[in-house]
C-alpha positions in Angstrom: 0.0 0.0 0.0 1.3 3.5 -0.8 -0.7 6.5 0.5 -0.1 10.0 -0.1 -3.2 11.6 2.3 -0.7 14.3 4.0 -1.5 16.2 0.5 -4.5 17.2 2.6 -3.3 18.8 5.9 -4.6 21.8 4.2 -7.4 20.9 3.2 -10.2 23.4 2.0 -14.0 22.1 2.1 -14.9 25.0 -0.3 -13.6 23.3 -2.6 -14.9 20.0 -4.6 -12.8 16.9 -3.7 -12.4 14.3 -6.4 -11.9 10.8 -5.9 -10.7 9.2 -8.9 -10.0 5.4 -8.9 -8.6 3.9 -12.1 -8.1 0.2 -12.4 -8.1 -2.7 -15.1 -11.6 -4.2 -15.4 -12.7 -6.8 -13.0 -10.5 -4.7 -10.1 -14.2 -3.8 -8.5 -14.0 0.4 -9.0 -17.8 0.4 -9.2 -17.9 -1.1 -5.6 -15.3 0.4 -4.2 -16.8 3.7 -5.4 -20.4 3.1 -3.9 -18.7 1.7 -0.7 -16.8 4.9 0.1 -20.1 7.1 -0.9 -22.3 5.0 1.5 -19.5 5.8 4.1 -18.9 9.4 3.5 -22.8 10.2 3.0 -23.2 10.0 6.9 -21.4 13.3 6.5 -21.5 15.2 3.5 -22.8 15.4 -0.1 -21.1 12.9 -2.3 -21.7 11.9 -5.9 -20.6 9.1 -8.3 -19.3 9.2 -11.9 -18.9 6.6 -14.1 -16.8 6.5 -16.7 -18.5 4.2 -18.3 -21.3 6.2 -19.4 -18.8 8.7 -21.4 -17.9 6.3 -24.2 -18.9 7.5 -27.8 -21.8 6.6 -29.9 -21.1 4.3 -32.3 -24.9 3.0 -33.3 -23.6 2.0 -36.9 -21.4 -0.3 -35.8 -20.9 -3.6 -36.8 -19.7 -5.8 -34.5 -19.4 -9.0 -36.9 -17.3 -7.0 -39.6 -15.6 -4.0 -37.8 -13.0 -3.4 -35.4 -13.3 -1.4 -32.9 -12.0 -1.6 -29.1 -13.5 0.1 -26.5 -10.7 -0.3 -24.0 -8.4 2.0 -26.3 -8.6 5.6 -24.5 -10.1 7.1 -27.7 -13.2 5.3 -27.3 -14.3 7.4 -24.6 -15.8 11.4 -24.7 -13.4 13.2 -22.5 -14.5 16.3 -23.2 -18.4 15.4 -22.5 -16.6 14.3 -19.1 -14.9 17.8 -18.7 -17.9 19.6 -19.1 -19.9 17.6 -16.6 -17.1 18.0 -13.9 -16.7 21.8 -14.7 -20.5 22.6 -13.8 -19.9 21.6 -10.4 -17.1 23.6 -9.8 -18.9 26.4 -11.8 -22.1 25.4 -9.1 -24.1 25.4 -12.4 -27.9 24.6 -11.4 -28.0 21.9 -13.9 -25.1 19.6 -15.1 -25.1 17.8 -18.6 -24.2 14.6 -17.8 -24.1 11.6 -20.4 -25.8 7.7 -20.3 -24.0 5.5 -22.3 -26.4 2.2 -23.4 -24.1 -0.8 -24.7 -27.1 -2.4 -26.2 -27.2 0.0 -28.4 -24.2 1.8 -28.4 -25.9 5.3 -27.9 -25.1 8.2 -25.7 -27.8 9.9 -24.1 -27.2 13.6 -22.5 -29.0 15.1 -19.9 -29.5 17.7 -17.4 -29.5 16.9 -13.7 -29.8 19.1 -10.3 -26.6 20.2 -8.7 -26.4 18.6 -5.1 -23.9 20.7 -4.9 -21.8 17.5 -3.5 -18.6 18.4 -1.4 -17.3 14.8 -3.0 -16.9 13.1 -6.2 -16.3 9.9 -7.3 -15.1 9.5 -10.8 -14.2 5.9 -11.3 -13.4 3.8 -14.6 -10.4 2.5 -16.6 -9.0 6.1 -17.3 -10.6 8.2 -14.2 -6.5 9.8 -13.7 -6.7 11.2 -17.6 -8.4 14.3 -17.5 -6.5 15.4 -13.9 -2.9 14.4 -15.3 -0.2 17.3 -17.0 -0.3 14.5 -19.9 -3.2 13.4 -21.3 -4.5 11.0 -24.0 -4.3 12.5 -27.6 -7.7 10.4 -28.6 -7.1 11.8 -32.1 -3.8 9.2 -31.5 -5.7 6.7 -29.9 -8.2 5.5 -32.6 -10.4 2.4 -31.3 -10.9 1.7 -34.9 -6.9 0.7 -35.1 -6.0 -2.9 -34.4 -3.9 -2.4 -31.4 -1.2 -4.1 -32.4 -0.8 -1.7 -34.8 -1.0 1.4 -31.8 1.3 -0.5 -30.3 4.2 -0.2 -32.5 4.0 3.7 -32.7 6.4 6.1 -30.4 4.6 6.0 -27.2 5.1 9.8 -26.9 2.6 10.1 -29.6 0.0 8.8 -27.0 -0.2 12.1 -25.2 -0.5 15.3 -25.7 -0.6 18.6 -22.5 -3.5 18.4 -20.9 -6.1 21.6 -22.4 -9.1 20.5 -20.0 -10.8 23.2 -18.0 -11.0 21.2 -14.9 -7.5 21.0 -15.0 -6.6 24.6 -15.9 -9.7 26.2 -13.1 -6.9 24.3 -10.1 -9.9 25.2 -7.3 -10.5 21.6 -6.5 -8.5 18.4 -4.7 -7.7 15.6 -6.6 -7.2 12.5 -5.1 -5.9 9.7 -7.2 -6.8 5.8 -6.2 -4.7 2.8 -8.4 -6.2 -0.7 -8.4 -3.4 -2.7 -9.3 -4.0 -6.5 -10.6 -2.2 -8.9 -11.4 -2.9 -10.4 -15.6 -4.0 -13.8 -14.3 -6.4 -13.3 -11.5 -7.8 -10.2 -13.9 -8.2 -13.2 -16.7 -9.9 -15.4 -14.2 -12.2 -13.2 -13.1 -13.2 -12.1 -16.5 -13.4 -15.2 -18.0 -15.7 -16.4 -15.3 -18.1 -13.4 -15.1 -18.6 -13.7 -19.4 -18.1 -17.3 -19.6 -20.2 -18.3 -16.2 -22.7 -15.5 -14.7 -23.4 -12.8 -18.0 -23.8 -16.2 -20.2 -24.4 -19.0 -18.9 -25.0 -21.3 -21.4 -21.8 -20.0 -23.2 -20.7 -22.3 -26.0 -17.1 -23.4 -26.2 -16.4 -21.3 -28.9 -17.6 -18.0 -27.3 -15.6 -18.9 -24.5 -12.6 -19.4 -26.5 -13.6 -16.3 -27.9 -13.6 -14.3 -25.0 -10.3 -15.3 -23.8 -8.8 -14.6 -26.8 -10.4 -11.1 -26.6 -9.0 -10.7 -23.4 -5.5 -11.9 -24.5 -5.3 -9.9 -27.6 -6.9 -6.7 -27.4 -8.3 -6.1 -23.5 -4.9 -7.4 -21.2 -2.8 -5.6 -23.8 -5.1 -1.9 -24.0 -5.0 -2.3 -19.8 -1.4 -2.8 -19.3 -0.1 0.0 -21.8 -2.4 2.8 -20.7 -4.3 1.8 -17.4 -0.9 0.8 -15.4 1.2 3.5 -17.3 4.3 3.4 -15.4 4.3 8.0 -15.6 0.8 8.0 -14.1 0.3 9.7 -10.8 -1.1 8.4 -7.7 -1.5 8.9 -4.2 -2.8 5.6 -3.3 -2.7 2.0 -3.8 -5.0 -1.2 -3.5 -4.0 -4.4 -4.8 -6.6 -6.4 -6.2 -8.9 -3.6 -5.7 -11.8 -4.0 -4.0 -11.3 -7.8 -2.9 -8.8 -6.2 -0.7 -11.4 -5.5 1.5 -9.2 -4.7 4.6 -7.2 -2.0 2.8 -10.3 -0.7 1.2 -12.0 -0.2 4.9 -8.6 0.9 5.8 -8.4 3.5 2.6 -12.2 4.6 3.5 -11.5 5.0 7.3 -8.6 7.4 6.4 -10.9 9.8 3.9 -13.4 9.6 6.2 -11.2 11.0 9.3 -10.1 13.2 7.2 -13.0 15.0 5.8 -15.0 14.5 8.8 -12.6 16.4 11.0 -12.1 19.2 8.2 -15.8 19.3 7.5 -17.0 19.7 11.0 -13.8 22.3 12.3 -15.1 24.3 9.8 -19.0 23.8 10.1 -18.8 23.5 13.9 -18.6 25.7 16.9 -16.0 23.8 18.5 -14.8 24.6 21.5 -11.1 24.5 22.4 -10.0 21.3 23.3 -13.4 19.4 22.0 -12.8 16.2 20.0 -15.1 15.3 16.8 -15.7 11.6 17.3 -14.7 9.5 14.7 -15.5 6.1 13.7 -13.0 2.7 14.5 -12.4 0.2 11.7 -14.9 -1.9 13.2 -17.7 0.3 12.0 -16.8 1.1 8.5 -19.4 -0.7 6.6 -17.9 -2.6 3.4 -20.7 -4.9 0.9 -19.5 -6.4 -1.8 -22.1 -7.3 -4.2 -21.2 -9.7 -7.1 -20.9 -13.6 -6.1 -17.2 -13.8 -7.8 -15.0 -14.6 -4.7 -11.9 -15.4 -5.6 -8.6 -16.7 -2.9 -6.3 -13.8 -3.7 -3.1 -16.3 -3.0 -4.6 -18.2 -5.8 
């Protein structure tokens, strides 16, 4: 575990904090990310983003006949994203967000009230992008390119300085949550959530199918962009959110934190008084899907 929370001794709650937890599919970000909101609700506003609903139309595709990968960065809408995040620091009344359907491969926008949330979580396979100095240059990045042909450009071509508003406005707190995994448990997992629980009467081809999806385009797309070795992080989880104890741990930390710079602020605390926080004990963790796997495996 690496953690990096002293970057908010100074922390201001006028400010938006972001969350952002980027990690290889099957590292549980979606949990993990309702798991720390159902923790910090008990004492402020928080909202979740998915990445997953930013990814770009593509309602004439065909799947039979056409390539296209959605786990190359350039599949997704980064600058739908931008504009969502940049109405809440703006405390815009309404804020475009986006609903991705994958039956369908449409995108959906639509306005929604501001909570005015004090937290957001952004979670998905590239949540860091849009809050790094480098960015993906999606123009680069082209889903409709075999990968193995991405892969054998310069990697500098890959990025590009970060022109994003939320970057450039500075008047929020980012902090940056990795999900590290490991290629085989990720392939297990995978390959028993399609194979077993989305399809269960998979034939053996479409489950020779699927790992050889996994092998050729989706383990290849993760390892070069998701686990870039210049990202920036301030913490760690291995095997993300089957990790429960570091994930309590990781949540009873943000909690402390913001709870005790939310309520010195919001409080007339006397000298001396303590805010009472919760133990480990009480930091309530659910894990939802039935895939348990032993992480010594």
């Amino acid at each position: 575990m690496d953690s990096n929370f002293n970057k908010f001794e100074t922390l201001n709650m006028s400010n938006i904090v972001f969350i952002a937890i980027q990690g290889a599919t099957c590292t549980g970000k979606t949990t993990l990310a309702q798991n720390i909101a159902s923790n910090l609700k008990e004492i402020l506003c928080v909202e979740i983003i998915s990445l997953d609903n930013y990814y770009l139309p593509t309602p004439d595709l065909d799947c039979v006949n056409e390539y296209y990968n959605f786990d190359t960065p350039g599949a997704l809408d980064f600058n739908s994203l931008d504009e969502t995040l940049c109405a809440y620091i703006e405390e815009k009344q309404e804020i475009p967000k986006r609903k991705y359907d994958f039956m369908h491969m449409t995108s959906e926008k639509y306005l929604e009230k501001n909570t005015h949330p004090k937290v957001i979580i952004l979670e998905g396979l590239y949540a860091f992008n849009i809050f790094e100095k480098n960015i993906f240059d999606t123009t680069v990045l082209n889903p409709r390119m075999e990968l193995n042909h991405l892969l054998r450009l310069n990697p500098k071509s890959f990025y590009i300085n970060n022109f994003f508003k939320i970057y450039k406005k500075g008047n929020c707190h980012i902090f940056k949550l990795l999900l590290p995994i490991s290629r085989e448990l990720c392939r297990k997992i995978r390959l028993q959530r399609d194979c077993t629980l989305r399809f269960k009467e998979a034939s053996d081809e479409f489950k020779k199918d699927c790992a050889r999806k996994f092998d050729h385009s989706i383990w290849p797309a993760i390892n070069q962009w998701v686990y870039f070795k210049n990202n920036t992080y301030d913490y760690v989880i291995e095997n993300g959110s089957r990790n429960v104890l570091e994930c309590k741990s990781f949540i009873l930390n943000m909690y402390g934190l913001l709870k005790k710079t939310h309520e010195s602020i919001t409080s007339n605390l006397k000298n001396g008084e303590k805010i009472i926080l919760k133990d480990f004990n009480e930091i309530v963790f659910k894990i939802e899907n039935n895939i348990v796997f032993d992480l010594e495996d």
